[in-house]
Chimera marker file (.cmm) of the C-alpha trace (Angstrom):
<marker_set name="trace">
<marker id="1" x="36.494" y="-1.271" z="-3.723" r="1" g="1" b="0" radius="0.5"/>
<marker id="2" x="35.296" y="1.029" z="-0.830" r="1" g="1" b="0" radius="0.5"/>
<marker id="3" x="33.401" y="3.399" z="-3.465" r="1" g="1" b="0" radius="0.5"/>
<marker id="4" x="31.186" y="0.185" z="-4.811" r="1" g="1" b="0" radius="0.5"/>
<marker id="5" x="30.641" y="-0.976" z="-1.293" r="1" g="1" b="0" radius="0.5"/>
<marker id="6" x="29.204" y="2.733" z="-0.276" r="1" g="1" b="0" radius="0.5"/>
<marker id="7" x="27.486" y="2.628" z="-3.957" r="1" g="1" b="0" radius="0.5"/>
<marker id="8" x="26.081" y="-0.924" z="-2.724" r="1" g="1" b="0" radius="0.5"/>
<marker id="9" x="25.032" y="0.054" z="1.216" r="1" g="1" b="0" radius="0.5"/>
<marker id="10" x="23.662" y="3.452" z="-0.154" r="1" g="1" b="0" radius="0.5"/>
<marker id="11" x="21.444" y="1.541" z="-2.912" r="1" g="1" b="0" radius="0.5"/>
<marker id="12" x="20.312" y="-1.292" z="-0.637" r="1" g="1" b="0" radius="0.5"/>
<marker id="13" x="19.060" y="1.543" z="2.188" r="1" g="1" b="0" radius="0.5"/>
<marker id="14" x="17.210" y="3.476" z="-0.456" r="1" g="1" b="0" radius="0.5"/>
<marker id="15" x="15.117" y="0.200" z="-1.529" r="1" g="1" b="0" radius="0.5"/>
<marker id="16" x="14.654" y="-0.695" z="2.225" r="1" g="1" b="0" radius="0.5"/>
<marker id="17" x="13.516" y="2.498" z="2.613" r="1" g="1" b="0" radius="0.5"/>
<marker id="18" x="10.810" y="2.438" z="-0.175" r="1" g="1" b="0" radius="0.5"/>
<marker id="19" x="9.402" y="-0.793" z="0.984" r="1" g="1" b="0" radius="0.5"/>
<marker id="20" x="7.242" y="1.530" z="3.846" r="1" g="1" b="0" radius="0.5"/>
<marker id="21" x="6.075" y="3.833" z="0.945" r="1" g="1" b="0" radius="0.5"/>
<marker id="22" x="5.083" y="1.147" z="-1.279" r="1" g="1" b="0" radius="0.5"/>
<marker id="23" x="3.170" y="-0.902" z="1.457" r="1" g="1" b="0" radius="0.5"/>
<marker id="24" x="1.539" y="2.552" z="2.094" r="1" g="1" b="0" radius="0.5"/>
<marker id="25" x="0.771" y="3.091" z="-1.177" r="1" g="1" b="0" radius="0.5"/>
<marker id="26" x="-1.119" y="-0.168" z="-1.572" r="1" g="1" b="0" radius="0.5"/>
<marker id="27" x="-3.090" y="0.211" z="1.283" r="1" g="1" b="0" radius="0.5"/>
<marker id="28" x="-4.155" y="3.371" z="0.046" r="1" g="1" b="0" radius="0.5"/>
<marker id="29" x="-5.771" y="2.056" z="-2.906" r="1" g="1" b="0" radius="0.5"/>
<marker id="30" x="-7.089" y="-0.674" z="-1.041" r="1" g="1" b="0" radius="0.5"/>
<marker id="31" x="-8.806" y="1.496" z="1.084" r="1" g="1" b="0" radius="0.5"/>
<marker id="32" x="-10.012" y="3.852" z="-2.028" r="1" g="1" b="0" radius="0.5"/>
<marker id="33" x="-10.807" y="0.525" z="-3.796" r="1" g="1" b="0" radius="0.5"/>
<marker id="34" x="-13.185" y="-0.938" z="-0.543" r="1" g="1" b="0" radius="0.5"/>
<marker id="35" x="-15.139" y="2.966" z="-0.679" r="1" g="1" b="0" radius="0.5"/>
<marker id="36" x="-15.507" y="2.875" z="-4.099" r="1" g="1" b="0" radius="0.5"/>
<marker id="37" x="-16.972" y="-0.504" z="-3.711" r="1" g="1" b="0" radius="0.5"/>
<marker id="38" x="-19.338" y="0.549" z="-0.541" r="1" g="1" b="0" radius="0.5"/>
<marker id="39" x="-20.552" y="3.127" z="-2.706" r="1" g="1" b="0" radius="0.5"/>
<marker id="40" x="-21.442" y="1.454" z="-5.555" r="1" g="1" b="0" radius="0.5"/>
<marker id="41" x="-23.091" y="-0.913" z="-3.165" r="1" g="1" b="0" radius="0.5"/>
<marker id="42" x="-25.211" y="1.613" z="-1.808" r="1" g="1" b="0" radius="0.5"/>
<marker id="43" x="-26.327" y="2.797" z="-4.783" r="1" g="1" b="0" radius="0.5"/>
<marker id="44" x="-27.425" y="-0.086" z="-6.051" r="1" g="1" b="0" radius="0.5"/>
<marker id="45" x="-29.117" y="-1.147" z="-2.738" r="1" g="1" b="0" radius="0.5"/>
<marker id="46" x="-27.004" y="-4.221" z="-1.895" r="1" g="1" b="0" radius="0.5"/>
<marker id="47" x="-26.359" y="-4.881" z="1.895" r="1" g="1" b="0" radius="0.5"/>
<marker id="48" x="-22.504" y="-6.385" z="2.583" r="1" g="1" b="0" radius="0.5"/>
<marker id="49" x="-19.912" y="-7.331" z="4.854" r="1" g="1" b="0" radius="0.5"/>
<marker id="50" x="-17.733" y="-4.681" z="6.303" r="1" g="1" b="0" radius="0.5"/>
<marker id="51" x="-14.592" y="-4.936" z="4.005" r="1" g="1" b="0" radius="0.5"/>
<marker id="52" x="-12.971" y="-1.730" z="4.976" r="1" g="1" b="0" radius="0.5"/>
<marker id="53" x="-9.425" y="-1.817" z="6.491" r="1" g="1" b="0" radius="0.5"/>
<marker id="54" x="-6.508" y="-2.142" z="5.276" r="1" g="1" b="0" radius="0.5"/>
<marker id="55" x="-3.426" y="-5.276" z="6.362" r="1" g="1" b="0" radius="0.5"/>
<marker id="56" x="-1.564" y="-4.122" z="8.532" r="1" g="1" b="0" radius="0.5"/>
<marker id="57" x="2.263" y="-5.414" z="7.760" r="1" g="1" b="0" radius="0.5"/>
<link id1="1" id2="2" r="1" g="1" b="0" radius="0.2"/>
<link id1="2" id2="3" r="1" g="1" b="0" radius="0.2"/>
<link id1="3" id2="4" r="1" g="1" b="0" radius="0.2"/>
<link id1="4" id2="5" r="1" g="1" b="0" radius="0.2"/>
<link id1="5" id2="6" r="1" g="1" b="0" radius="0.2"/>
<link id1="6" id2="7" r="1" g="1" b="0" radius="0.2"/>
<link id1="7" id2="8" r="1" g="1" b="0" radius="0.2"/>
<link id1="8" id2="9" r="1" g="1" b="0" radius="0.2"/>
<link id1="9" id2="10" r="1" g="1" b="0" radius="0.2"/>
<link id1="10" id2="11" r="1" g="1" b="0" radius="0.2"/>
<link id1="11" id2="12" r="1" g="1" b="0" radius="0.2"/>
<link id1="12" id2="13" r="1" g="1" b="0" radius="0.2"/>
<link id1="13" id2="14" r="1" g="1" b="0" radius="0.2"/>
<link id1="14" id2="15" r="1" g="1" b="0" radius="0.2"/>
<link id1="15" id2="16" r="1" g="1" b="0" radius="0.2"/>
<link id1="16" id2="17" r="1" g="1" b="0" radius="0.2"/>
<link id1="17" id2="18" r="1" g="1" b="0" radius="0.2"/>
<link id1="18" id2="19" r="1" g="1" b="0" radius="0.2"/>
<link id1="19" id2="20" r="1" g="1" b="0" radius="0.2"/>
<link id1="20" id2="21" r="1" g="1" b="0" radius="0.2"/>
<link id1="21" id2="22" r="1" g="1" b="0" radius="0.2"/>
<link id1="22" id2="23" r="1" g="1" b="0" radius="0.2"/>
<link id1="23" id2="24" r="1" g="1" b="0" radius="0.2"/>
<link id1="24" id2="25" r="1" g="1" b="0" radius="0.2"/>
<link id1="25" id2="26" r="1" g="1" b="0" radius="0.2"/>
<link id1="26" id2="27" r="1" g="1" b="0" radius="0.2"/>
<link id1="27" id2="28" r="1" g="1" b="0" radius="0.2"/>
<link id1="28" id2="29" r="1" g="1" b="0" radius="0.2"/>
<link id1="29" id2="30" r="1" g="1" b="0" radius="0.2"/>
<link id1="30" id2="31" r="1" g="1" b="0" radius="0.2"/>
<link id1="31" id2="32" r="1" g="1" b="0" radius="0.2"/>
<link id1="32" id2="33" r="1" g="1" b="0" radius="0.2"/>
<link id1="33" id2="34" r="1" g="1" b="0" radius="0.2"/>
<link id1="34" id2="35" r="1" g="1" b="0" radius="0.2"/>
<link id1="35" id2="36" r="1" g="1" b="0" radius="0.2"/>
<link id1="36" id2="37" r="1" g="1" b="0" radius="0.2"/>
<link id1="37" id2="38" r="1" g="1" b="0" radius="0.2"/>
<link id1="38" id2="39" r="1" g="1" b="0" radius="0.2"/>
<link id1="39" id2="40" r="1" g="1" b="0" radius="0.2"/>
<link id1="40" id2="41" r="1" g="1" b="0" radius="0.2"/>
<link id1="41" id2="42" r="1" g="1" b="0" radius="0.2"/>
<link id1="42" id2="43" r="1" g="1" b="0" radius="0.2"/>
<link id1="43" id2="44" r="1" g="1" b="0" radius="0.2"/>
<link id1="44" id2="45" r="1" g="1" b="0" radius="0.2"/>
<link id1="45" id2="46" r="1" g="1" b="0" radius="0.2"/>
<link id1="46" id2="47" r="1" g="1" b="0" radius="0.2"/>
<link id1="47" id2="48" r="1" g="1" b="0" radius="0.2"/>
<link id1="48" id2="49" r="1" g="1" b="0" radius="0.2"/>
<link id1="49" id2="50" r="1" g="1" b="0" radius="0.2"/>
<link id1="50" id2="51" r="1" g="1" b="0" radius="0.2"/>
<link id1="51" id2="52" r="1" g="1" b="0" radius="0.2"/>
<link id1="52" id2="53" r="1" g="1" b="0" radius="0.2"/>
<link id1="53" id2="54" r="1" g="1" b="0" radius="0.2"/>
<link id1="54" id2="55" r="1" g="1" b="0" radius="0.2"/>
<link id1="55" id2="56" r="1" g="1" b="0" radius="0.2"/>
<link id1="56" id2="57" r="1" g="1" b="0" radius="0.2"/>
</marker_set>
């Protein structure tokens, strides 16, 4: 019973711990996604908003 508890505490950590790396991970392609975009917008000639930034969680 003690071994699946550990098993269980150890496995719930390591997710809890991903969340942060996931979140990070999205924001990262946000933020590649909202350049990319700016460029293309540039080349083109088109004026816009500011849309960089990433949510903050």
């Amino acid at each position: 019973m003690k071994s699946i508890l550990l098993i269980a505490v150890v496995a719930v950590a390591t997710l809890f711990s991903s969340c942060n790396t996931i979140i990070g991970f999205g924001r990262d392609l946000r933020m590649m996604g909202d350049g990319m975009e700016k460029s293309a917008n540039k080349t083109q000639g088109h004026s816009s908003g500011d849309t960089s930034g990433a949510p903050v969680y």
